[in-house]
C-alpha positions in Angstrom: 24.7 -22.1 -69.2 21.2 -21.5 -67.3 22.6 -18.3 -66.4 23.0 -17.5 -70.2 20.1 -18.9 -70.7 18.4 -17.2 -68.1 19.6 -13.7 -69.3 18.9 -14.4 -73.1 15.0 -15.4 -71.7 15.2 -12.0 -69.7 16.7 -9.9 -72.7 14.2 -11.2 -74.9 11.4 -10.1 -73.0 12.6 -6.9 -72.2 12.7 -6.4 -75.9 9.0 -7.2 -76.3 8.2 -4.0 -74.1 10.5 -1.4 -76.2 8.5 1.3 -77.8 10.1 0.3 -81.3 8.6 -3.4 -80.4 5.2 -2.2 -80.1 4.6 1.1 -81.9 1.9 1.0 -84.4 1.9 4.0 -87.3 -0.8 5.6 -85.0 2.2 6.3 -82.5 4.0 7.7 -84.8 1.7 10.1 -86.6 0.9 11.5 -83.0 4.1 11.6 -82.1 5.3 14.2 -85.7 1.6 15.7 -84.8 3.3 16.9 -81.2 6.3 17.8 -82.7 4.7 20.1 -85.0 3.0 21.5 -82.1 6.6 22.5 -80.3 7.7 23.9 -83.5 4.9 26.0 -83.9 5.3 27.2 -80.4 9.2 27.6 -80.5 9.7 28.7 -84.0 6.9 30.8 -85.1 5.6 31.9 -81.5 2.7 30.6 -81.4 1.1 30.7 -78.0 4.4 28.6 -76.3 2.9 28.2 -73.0 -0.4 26.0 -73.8 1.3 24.6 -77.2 4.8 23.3 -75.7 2.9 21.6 -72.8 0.1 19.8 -75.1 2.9 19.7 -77.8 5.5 17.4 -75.7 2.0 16.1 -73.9 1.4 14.5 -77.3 4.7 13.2 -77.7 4.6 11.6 -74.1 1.2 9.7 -74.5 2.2 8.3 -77.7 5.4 6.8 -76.4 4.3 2.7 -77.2 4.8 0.1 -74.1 3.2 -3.3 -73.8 0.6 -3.2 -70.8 1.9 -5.3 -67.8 0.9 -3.5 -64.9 3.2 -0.8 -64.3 1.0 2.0 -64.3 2.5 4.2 -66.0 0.2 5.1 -69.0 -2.7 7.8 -68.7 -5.5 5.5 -69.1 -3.8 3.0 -66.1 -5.7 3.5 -62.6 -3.1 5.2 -60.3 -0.6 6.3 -62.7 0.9 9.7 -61.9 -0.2 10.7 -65.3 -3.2 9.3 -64.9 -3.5 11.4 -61.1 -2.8 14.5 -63.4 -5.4 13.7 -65.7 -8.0 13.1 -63.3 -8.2 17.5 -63.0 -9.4 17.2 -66.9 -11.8 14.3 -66.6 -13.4 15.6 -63.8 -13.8 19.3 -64.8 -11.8 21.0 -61.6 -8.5 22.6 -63.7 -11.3 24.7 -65.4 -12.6 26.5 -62.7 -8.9 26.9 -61.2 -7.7 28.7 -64.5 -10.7 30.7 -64.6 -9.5 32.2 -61.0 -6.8 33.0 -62.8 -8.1 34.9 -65.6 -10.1 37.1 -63.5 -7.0 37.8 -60.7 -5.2 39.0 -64.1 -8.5 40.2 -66.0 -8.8 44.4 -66.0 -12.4 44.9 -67.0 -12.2 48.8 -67.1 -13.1 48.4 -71.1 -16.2 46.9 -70.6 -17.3 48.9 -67.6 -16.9 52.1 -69.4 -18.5 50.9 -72.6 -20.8 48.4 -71.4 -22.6 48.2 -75.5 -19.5 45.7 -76.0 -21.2 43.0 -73.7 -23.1 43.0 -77.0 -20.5 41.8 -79.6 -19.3 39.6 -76.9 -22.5 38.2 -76.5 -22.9 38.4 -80.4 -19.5 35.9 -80.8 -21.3 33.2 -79.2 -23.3 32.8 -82.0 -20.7 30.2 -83.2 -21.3 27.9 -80.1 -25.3 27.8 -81.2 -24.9 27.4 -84.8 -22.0 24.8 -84.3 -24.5 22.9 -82.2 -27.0 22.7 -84.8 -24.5 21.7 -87.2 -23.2 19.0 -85.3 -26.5 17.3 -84.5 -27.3 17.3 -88.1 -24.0 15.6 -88.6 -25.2 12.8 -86.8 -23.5 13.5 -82.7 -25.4 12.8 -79.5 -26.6 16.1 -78.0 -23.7 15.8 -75.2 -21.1 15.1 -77.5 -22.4 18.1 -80.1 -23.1 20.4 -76.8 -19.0 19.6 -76.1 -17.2 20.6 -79.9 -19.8 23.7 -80.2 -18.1 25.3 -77.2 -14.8 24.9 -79.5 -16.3 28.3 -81.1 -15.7 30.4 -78.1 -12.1 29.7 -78.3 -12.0 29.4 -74.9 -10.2 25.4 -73.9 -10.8 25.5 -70.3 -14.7 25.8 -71.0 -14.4 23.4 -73.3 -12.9 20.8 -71.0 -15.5 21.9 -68.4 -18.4 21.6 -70.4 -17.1 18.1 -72.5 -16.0 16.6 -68.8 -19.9 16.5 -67.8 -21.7 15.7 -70.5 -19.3 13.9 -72.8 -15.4 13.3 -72.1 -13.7 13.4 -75.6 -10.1 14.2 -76.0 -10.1 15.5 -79.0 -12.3 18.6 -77.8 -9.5 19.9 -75.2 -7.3 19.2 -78.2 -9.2 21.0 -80.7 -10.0 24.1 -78.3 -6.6 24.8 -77.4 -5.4 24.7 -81.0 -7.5 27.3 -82.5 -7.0 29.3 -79.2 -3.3 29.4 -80.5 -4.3 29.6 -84.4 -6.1 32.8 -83.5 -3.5 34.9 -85.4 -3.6 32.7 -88.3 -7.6 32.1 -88.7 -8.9 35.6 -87.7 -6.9 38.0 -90.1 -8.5 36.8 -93.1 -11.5 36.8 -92.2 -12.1 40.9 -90.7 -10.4 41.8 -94.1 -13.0 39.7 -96.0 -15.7 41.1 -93.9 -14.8 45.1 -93.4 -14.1 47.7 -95.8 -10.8 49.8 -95.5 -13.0 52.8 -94.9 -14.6 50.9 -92.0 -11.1 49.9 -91.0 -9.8 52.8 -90.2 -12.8 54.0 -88.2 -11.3 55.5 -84.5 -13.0 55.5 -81.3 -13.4 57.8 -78.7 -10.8 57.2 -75.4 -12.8 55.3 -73.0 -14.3 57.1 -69.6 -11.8 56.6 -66.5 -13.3 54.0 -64.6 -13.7 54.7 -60.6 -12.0 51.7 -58.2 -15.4 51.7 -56.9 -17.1 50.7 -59.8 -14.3 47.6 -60.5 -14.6 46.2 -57.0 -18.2 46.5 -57.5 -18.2 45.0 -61.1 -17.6 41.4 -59.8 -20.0 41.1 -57.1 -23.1 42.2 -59.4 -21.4 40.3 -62.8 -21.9 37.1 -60.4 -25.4 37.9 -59.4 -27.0 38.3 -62.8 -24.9 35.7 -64.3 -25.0 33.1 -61.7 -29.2 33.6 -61.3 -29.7 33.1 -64.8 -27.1 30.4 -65.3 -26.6 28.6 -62.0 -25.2 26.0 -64.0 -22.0 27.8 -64.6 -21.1 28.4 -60.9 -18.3 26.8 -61.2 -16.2 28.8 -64.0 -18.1 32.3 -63.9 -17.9 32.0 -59.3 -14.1 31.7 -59.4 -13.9 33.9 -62.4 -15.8 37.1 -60.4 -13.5 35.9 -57.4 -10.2 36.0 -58.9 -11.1 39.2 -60.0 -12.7 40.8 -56.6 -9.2 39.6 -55.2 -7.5 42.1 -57.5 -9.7 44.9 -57.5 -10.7 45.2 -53.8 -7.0 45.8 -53.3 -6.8 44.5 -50.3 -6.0 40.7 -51.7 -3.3 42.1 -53.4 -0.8 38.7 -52.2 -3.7 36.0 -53.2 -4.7 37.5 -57.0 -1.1 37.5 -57.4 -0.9 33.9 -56.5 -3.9 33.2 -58.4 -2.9 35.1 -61.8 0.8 33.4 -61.3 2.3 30.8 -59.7 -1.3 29.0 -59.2 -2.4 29.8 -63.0 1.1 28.5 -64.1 0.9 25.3 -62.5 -2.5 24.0 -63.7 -1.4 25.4 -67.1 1.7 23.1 -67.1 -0.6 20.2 -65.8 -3.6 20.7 -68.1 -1.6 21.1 -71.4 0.7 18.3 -70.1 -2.1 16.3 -69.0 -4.6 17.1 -72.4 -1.7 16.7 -74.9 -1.0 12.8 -73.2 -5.0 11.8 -73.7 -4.0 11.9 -77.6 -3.0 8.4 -77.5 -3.3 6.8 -81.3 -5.8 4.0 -80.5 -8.3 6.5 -78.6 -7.5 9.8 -80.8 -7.5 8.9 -84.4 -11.0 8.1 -85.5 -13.1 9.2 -87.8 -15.1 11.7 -85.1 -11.5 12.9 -84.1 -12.0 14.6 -87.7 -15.4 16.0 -87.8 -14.8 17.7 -84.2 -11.7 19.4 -85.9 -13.8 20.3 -88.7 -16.5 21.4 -86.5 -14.1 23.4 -84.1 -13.0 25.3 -86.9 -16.3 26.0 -88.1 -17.8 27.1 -85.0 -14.1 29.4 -84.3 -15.1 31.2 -87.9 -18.7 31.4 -87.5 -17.9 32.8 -84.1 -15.1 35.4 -85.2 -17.7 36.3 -88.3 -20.9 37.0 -86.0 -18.7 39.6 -83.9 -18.0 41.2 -86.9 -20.9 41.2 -88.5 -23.0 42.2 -85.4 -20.7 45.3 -84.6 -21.2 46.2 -88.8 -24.8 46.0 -88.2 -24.9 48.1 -84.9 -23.1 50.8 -85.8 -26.3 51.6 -88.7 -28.0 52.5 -85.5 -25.3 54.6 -83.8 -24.3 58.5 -84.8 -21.1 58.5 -87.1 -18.9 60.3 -84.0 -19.7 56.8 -81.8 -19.3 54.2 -84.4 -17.2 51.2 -83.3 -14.3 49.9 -85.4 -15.7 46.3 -87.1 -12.2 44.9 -86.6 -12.9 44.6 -82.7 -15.4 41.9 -83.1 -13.4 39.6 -83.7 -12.4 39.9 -79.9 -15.6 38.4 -79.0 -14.5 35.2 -78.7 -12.7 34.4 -75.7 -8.9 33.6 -76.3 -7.7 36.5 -74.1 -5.6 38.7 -74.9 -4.9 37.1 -78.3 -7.6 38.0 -79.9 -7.4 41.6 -78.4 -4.2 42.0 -80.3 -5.0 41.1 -83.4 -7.7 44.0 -83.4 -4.9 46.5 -82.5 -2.4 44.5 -84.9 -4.5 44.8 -87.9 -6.2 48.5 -87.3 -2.8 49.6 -86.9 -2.1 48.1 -90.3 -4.4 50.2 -92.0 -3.7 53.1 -90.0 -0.9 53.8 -88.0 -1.9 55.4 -85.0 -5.5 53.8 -84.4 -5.3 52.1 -81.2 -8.0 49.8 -80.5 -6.1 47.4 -78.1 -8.2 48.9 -75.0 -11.4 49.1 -77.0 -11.2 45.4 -78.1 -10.4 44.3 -74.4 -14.2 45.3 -74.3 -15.5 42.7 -76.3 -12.6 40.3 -75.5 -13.3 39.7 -72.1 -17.1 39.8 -72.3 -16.7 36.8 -74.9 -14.9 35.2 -71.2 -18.1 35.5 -69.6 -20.2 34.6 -72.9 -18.3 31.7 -73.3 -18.9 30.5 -69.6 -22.6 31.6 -69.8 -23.1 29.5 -72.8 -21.8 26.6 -71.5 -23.6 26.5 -68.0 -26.8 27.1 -70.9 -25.6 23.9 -72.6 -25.0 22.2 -69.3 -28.6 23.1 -67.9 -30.3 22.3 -71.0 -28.6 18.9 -71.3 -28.4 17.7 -68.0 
């Protein structure tokens, strides 16, 4: 009988620490929340490899268990989830995957028309004016400083920025969402905003750009970013590196590593990693709502100012070197996503105006924007 006994006792307790014995309706919100996150990414497309990591990263934080020292959960010292998430709460993923962008990153667009650094620059305008907005909704400057960079659309500067002045979840969350809603939130808005005429305005084929000038592009884009901005060493030193390993040619083996197997592999761990930080006690809160309202904000305000600003430029240039409006939306930094839904929606409107190499102008300017403004955030704030 005490063996009975003893395995009923045993049973029962191992009952108590089932998911279905401790899940809460937070859980399972979270948990239909990460599953509409894989079926974005599986059925309609949507960027699969950031949204099927955080997606199932969702799913796995949200799995309910009764704390009793395993170390298992995110938020338990030593976990191996909790290892994983230590690259997003301290700000070093970021820097890796911006070695990555640049080891991947041809900036022959902005080289031979260096007037897009301008609607780059002009995209960022979101990141300001979401600030604003967010200390008038009632934020601490660090915590505003951390959802305005949502506007750049760029998640690993976002998780940089928020990891040292003001860890929040929800900011990785929200950053990488509307990297991926890019196709759905920026169409709308360049039709509202351009004529057809202006639509269907076509640009010049940009200059052949010498190998000297690329390997030289890095070295003197991290002088005069880094000395005005020290602050954003980190993100624009490994970005100008990954991409002098590419262009010097002579590195061929490590920007290849970099711009593959490396950049996979944080990828896999951030998304993972960001996706399991959405557990139900610490994510749904009232904030959690305002930063998604704010992010989205500060993603339209962004998209509009590159718009707007190339609309206003091109009353100063002759008609024969006018740019094509739909190209600022580019500004912002999801690379190449936003790139293709200037050439998606100008070939829309005309069937053979390619502006896929012209947007990559602006595109990957709004990289460097994006990384500018936050070591400007991070040096005004700190």
């Amino acid at each position: 009988m005490e063996v009975f006994d003893f395995i009923g006792t045993k049973l029962s307790d191992f009952l108590t620490y089932t998911g279905f014995a401790n899940a809460e309706m937070g859980n399972w919100i979270m948990i239909l929340v990460g599953a509409f996150f894989l079926w974005l990414a599986i059925k309609k497309d949507f960027e699969p490899l950031l949204l099927i990591p955080i997606g199932l990263g969702i799913i796995l934080g949200n799995i309910p268990f009764k704390a009793v020292g395993l170390e298992v959960g995110l938020y338990e010292d030593n976990s191996v989830l909790n290892i994983f998430y230590q690259g997003v709460k301290t700000g070093w993923y970021p820097p890796l995957v911006f070695l990555g962008i640049g080891a991947m990153t041809d900036f022959s667009a902005l080289i031979a028309n260096p007037k897009l650094l301008l609607v780059g620059a002009a995209a960022q305008f979101g990141i300001f004016g979401a600030y604003m907005i967010a200390l008038a909704l009632g934020f601490e400057p660090n915590q505003a400083a951390g959802i305005a960079i949502i506007g750049g659309a760029d998640g690993p500067t976002a998780i940089f920025l928020s990891s040292k002045l003001s860890p929040m979840g929800a900011i990785a969350v929200c950053a990488y969402s509307y990297m991926a809603l890019v196709p759905v939130i920026q169409p709308p808005l360049m039709r509202l905003l351009t004529t057809k005429k202006e639509r269907v305005i076509r640009m010049k084929p940009a200059r052949q750009v010498s190998q000297t000038e690329k390997i030289i592009f890095p070295i003197v884009g991290l002088l005069l970013t880094t000395f005005i901005v020290p602050s954003g060493l980190p993100l624009l030193g490994m970005l100008f590196f990954g991409n002098l390993l590419k262009e010097s040619t002579k590195t061929t083996r490590l920007a290849k590593t970099a711009g593959s197997a490396l950049n996979d592999v944080i990828v896999m761990l951030l998304g993972l990693t960001v996706g399991c930080s959405t557990q139900a006690s610490e994510f749904l809160t009232m904030d959690t709502i305002k930063i998604f309202f704010l992010g989205a904000l500060a993603f339209i305000i962004a998209t509009a100012s590159g718009v707007l600003f190339v609309k206003f430029f091109n009353l100063f240039l002759p008609k024969h070197k006018k740019i094509n409006p739909l190209i600022g939306n580019a500004g912002v930094s999801a690379v190449p996503m936003a790139a293709r839904i200037s050439q998606n929606l100008g070939l829309e409107y005309d069937s053979k105006n390619y502006l896929l190499m012209h947007a990559m102008g602006p595109n990957v300017a709004g990289v460097i924007g994006s990384a500018v403004a936050a070591g400007v955030l991070l040096g005004f704030l700190s």
